[in-house]
N, C-alpha and C positions, 0 to 999 in steps of 0.2 A: 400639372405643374412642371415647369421646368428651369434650370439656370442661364447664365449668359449666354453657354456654349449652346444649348437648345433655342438659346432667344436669335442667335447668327445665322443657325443653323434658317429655323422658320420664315426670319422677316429678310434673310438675307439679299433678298431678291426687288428689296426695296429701295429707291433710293433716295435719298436727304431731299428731294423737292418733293417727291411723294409721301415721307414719311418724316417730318424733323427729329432732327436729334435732339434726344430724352435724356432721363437720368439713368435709364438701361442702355443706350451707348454711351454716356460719359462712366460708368463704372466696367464698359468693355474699354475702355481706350485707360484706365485706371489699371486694370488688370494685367494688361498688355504692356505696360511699363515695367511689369517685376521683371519679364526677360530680360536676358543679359545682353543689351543692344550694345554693350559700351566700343567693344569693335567692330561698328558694321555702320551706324547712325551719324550722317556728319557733324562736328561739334561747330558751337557758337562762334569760335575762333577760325573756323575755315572759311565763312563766305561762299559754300559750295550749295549747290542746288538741293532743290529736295528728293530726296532716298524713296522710290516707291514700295511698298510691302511687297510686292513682285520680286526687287531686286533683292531688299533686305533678306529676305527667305533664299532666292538667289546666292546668295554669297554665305550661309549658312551652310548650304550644303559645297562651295564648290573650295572654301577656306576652311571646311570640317569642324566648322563651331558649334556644332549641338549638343555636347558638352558644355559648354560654355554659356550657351544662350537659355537650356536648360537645365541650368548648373542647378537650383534648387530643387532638392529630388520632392520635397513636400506636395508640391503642386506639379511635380514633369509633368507628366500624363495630361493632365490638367490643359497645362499652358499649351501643351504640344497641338491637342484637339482644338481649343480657342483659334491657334494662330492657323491651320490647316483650314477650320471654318472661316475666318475673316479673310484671309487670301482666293478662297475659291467661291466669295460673297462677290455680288455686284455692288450691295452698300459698302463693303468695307476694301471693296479688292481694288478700287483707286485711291485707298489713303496714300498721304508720305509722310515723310518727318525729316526735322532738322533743328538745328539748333543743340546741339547734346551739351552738356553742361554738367559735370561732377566732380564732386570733391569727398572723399573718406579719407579722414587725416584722427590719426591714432589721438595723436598728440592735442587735437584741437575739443576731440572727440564729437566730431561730428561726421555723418553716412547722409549726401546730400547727391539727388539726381534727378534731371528734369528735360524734355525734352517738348519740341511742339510740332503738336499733328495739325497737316492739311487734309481737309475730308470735299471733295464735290459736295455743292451746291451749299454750303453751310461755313459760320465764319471757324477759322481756327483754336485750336485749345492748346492751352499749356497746360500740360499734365506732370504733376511730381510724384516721385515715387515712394511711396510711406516705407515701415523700418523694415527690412530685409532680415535675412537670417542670420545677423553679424551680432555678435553682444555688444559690438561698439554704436549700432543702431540703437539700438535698446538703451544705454548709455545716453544717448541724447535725447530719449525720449522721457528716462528718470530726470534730465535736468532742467526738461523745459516747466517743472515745477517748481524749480525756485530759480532760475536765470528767466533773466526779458532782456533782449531776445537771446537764443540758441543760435549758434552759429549756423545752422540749416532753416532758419527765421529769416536771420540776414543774407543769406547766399538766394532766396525764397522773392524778399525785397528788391534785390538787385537783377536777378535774373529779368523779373517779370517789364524791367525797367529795360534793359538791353533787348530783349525782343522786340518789346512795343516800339522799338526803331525801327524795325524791321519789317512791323505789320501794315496796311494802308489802311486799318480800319477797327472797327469793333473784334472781339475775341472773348475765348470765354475761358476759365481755370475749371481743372478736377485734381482728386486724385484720391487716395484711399488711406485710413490709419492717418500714420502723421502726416504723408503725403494729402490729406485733404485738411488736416491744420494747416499747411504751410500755402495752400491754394488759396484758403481765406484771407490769411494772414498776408499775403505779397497783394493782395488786394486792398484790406483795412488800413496797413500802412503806407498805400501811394500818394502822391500829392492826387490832387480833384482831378487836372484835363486827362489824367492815366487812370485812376480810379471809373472816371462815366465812361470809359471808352469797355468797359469788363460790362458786359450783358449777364452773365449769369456764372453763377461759379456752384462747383458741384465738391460738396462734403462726405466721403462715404464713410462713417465710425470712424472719423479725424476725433481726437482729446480740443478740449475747448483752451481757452487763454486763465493765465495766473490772471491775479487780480491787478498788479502790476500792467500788465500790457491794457486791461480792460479800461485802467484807471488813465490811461496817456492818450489812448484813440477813440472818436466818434464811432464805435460799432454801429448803429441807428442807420449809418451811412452805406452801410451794404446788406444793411439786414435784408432788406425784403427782393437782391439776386441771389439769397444763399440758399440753397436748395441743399440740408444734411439731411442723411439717409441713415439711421443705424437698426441694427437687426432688435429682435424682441428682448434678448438676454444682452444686450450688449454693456460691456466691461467699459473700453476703451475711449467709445464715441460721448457716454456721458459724463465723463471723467471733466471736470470744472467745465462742465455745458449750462450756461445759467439759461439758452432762451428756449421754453418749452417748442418753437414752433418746429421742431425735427418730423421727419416722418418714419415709419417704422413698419420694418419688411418682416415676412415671417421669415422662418430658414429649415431649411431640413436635417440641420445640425442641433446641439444641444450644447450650453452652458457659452463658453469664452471659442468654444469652434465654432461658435456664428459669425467669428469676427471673420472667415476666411469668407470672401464672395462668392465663390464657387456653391457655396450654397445657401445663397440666397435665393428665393423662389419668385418667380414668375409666372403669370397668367396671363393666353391673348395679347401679350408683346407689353405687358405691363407689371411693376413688381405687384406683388400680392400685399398689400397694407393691412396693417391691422392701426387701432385706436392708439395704442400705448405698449411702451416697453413695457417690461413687466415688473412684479412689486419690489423683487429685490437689484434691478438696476436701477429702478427708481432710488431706493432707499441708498445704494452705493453713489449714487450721484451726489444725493443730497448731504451725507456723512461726508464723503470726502470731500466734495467743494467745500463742503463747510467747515471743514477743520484746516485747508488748506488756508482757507482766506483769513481765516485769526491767527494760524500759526505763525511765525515770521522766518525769513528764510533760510536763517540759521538751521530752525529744529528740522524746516523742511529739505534741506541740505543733510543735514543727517542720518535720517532715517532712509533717504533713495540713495546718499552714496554710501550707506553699510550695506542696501538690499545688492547694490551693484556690485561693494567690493567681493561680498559671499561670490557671488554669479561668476564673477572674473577670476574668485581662487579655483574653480573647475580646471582650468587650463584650457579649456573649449572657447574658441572661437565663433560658434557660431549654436545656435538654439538645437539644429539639431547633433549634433556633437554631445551637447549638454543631456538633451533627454534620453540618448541612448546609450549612455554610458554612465557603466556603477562606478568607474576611479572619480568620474567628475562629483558624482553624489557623495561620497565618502570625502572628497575633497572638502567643495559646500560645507560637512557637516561638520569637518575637522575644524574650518574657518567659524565658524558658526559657534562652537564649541569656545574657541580663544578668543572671541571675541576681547578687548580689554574692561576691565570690571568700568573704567569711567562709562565711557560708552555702552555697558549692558544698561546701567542707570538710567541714561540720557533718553534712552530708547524707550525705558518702565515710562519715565517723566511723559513722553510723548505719546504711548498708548493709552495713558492714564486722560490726557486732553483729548485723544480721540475718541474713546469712548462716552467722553460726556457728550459728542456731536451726534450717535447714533439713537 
């Protein structure tokens, strides 16, 4: 058994006429997104050609952005070995990309990035990039529980709308975490001739839709190109997921670190499936969907922006800032602690209605 980077490594010698692209390359071009391409990738607004992974790698080292590009130390190593195999790949060493597209606006509270890869012999993908290591990420991804839509929903919408200018034909969406919510979603809310032109769209442990968005859009209408993917324990991916038909990868991880791809497992150039998540992501799916969908969005307004305002009194900017340091926790605990007595109530009130869901 092995991961993405082992799956590059193996089949890398194959290529898109010999081999079509799967949901093991749409969760390498998912991956591939966390890096920090934001200065190297041409954006939507340039009109410039497409960037091959040659050059892009190219200009890493000759503008000293490795820093930069692998600015998130969680996964460096990681990323480093992934972009090293797909550059010295013959499947992956003629990709390019273009179209770069981002918005992180404090104020808006939303961490929104998307970009679209050209691969030989196979139609294009726009891939978005799920929540990054920012708490302003995480921020949007507490609200897409009680907002329809989130401002990276609509930026999600729009984008896919302005490419499809661009394209001569069919294409397909991925992306991973929220980044494979928002793949769905710039899909479920297109008009028809931009919706049938999307062949298949790829969900890796993306969070599902509030009951609000489910209640406005035909889902039925893309149901059967949505290929979601979430690992056995997964937290995330079944979070207000109402349609059983996902499929379910083992990992070599344990508990909410399955959520990371990197270890997700593979066999003979195919993920390793199992029947079902397990009993207690089941039972979180169906607790929290279910309580989400009776609660209204008041209480659900509450409860995610007390979890968030605790998160934000840390002073930490970003997740790992947060886990590695004891002023951030003492912080938390101090917030945590003052809470105002209205809101410690409001909070009893609302675990008092969750727990009749479980």
């Amino acid at each position: 058994m092995g991961n993405i980077i082992d799956y590059v490594r193996e089949f890398g010698d194959k290529s898109f006429k010999e081999r079509p692209l799967d949901e093991v390359d749409a969760l390498v071009l998912s991956q591939f997104i966390y890096l920090k391409w934001e200065h190297i990738i041409p954006r939507l607004k340039d009109n410039s050609e497409n960037m091959s992974i040659s050059r892009m790698c190219s200009d890493i080292k000759e503008r000293g952005l490795e820093g930069e590009v692998f600015m998130d130390e969680r996964y460096r190593q990681d990323n480093m070995a992934l972009l090293d195999a797909m550059v010295t790949s013959a499947r992956f060493g003629d990709l390019s990309c273009n179209y770069l597209y981002d918005d992180i606006d404090k104020d808006a509270e939303t961490q929104f990035f998307a970009f679209t890869v050209f691969l030989p012999d196979t139609m294009p993908v726009i891939v978005f990039r799920g929540t990054d290591e920012t708490l302003l990420g995480w921020k949007e991804d507490f609200n897409m529980a009680y907002r329809a839509p989130v401002p990276g929903q609509s930026h999600a919408a729009t984008y896919i709308k302005q490419v499809a200018l661009r394209l001569p034909g069919g294409f397909m969406t991925a992306g991973h975490s929220k980044g494979g919510n928002l793949a769905t979603y710039s899909v479920l809310t297109a008009a028809a001739p931009l919706r049938d032109r999307v062949l298949k769209i790829y969900n890796f442990d993306g969070p599902g839709f509030n009951r609000e968005i489910m209640e406005r859009y035909d889902y039925p209408l893309i149901a059967d190109r949505l290929c979601k993917i979430v690992p056995e324990s997964s937290i995330v991916g079944v979070i207000l997921e109402r349609d059983d038909r996902y499929k379910t990868v083992t990992s070599s991880a344990r508990g909410g670190a399955q959520h990371n791809p990197y270890t997700w497992l593979i066999y003979d150039g195919r993920f390793d499936y199992i029947d079902n998540v397990s009993t207690a992501s089941r039972v979180l799916r169906d607790s929290v969907t279910g309580w989400m969908d009776e609660a209204d969005p008041d209480k659900r307004e509450l409860v995610f922006g007390t979890i968030y305002d605790i998160l934000e009194s840390s002073q930490a900017e970003t997740t790992i800032e947060l886990k590695g340091s004891k002023t951030a926790s003492k912080n938390m605990l101090k917030a945590l602690v003052e809470l105002p007595e209205e809101t410690r109530e409001k909070i009893k009130e609302v675990m008092k209605d969750f727990k009749l869901q479980i």
